[in-house]
N, C-alpha and C positions, 0 to 999 in steps of 0.2 A: 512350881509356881502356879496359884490358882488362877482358873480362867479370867477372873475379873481383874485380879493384876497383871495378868499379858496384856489385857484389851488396855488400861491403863497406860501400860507403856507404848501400844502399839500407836494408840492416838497421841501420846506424846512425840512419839518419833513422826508422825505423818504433821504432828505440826512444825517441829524443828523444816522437814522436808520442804511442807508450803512457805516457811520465814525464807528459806535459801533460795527461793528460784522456780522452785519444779512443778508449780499446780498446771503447766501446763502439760505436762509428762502425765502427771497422776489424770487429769481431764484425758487426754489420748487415750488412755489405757479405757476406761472406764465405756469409752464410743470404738471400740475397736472391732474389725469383724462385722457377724449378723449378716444384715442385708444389705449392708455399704460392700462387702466384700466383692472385688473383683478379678479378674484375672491379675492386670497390673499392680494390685495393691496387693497379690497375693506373693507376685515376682519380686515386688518391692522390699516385704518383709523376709522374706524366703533370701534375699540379696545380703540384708543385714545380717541376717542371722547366721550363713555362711562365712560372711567375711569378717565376723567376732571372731570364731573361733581361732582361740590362740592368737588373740590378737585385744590390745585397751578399746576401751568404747570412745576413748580422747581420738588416735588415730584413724578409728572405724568412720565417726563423726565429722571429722577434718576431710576426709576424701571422697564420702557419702553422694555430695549434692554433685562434683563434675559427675562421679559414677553414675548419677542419676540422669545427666543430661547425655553421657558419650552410650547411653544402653535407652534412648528415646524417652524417657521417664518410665521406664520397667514395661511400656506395653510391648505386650509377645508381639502381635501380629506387626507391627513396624522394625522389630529385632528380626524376627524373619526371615523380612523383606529384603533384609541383607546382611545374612549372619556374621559374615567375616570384616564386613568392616566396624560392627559394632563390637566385636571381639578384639580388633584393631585399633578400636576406642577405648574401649575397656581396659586393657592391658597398658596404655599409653599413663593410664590414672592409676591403676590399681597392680602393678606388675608380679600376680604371681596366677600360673597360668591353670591352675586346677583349680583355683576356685571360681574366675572367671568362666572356665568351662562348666561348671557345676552352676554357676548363673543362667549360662543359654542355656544348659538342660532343661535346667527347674522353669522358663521361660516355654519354651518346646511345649512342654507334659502342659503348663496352665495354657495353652495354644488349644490344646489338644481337648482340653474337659470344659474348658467354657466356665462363664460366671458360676451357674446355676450348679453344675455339679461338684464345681471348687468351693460351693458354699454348704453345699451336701455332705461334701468328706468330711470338712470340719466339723460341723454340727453331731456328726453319729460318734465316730469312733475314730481319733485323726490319728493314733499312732502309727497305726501300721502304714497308713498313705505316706507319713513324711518320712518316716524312716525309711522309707525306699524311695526316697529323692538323695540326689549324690552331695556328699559334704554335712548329712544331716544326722544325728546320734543318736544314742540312747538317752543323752544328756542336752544335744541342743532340740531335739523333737518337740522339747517342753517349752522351750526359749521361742519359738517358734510356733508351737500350736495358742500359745498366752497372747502374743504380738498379734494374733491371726483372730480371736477372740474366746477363745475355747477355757472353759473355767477350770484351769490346771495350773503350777505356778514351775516356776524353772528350779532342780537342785541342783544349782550354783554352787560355789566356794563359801559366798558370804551365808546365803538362804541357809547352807548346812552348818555353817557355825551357829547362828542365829537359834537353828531346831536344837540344837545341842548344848546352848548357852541356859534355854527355856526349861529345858528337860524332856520336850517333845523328839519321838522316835527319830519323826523323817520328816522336811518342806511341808511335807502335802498335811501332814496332821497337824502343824501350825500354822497353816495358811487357812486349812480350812476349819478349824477353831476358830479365830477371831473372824474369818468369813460370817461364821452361822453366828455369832454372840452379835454382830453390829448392822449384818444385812448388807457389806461391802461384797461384790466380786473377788474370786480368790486372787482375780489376773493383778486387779487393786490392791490387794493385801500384798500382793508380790510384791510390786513395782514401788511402794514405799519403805518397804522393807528392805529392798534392795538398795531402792537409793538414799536409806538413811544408815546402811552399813557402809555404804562408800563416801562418804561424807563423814561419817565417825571415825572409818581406819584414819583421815587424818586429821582429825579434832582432836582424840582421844588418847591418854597416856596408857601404858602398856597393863597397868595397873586398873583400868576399867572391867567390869565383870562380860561388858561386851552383848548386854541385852539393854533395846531402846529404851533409850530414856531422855530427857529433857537436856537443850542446850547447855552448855556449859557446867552439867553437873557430874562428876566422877564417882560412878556407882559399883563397888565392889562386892556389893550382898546382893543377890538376885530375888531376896525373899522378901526386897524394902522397895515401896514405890518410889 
C-alpha cells in the first residue's frame, strides 16, 4: 500500500475515532509526559499499564478510579507514609496481590528518583529503566513509555495486525510512517490506530481486509481507498 493511501486511511480511521467519543483520548495522548511528568503521574501510568496486562481495558477502567483513591491518587510520598494499609486498600479494589506489589514498588523506585530525574529517564533512552520495574515487558515497556510521553508506539495484538494488514514489517515502521507524512506524534498515530481497531473488531464482518477505513464501509481490497 503506498504511503499516501495509508495516510488516507489512517485519517479516515482517526475520524470515524473522533465521530465515536475519543478526541478526548486522542487530546491526552498528544499533552502526555514532557514537563508535566511527575512522580505521581509516572505511578499513575506505570499502575495502568501493570494492571492491563492480561487483563480488558473495560475492567482495568471500571476499578481504575477507587484504585486511585485507596493508593492516595498514586502519590509515592503519601503511599509510604504507610505502605500496608495502602496495599490493604489496594487489594480490597483490586484483589490480585503481585500486581498490587509491583504498584508499591514502581511507587518506592519514583520516591526514590524524584520529578526531574523520572523526567530524564524517559526523555534519553526509557527501555532499559522500565523494563527493570516488576510487571513490566518487552511488550508492555512500550505501552508504558507512550502513556509516559516517549515517541514509540506499543506492538499490541491489534498494532501488529494493522502493520501486517498494510504490508509494513513491524508497529514502529507504520506508526512512524504516517508520523513523519502528517507531522502527528508516533504516541498519536498509536492511540488512534488502536482505538479504531477496537472499535472495528466490533463494527466489522469477518470479510473486512482489516486496514482503516471509513465508517460503515466493508473494505476487502487493501489496494482501494
Amino acid at each position: 500500500m503506498p504511503t499516501d493511501v495509508l495516510v488516507v486511511r489512517y485519517l479516515q480511521a482517526k475520524r470515524a475515532v473522533l465521530e465515536a467519543g475519543h478526541a478526548a483520548e486522542i487530546a491526552w495522548q498528544a499533552r502526555a509526559g514532557g514537563a508535566r511528568l511527575t512522580a505521581a503521574a509516572f505511578v499513575r501510568e506505570a499502575a495502568w499499564v501493570v494492571l492491563s496486562a492480561g487483563m480488558s481495558e473495560a475492567v482495568v477502567r471500571a476499578k481504575f478510579p477507587a484504585l486511585e483513591r485507596a493508593l492516595h491518587h498514586f502519590h509515592p510520598g503519601r503511599i509510604a507514609a504507610d505502605p500496608f494499609a495502602a496495599r490493604t486498600a489496594a487489594l480490597a479494589v483490586f484483589g490480585h496481590a503481585r500486581k498490587v506489589d509491583a504498584i508499591l514498588s514502581i511507587a518506592t523506585t519514583a520516591l526514590e528518583l524524584g520529578d526531574a530525574e523520572l523526567r530524564a529517564r524517559i526523555k534519553g533512552d526509557p527501555e532499559e529503566f522500565l523494563r527493570a520495574l516488576p510487571y513490566i515487558g518487552p511488550v508492555t515497556w512500550r505501552h508504558l513509555a507512550k502513556n509516559l510521553g516517549a515517541p514509540v508506539a506499543k506492538a499490541d495484538r491489534h498494532l501488529v495486525r494493522l502493520a501486517a494488514a498494510t504490508g509494513r514489517p513491524d508497529v514502529d515502521t507504520l506508526c512512524d510512517e504516517i508520523s513523519g507524512w502528517l507531522g502527528e506524534p508516533v504516541a498519536v498515530v498509536d492511540v488512534v490506530l488502536w482505538r479504531w481497531a477496537v472499535l472495528h473488531a466490533a463494527a466489522c464482518p469477518a470479510t473486512c481486509d482489516g486496514v482503516p477505513h471509513a465508517p460503515g464501509q466493508d473494505r476487502r481490497e487493501t489496494n482501494l481507498v
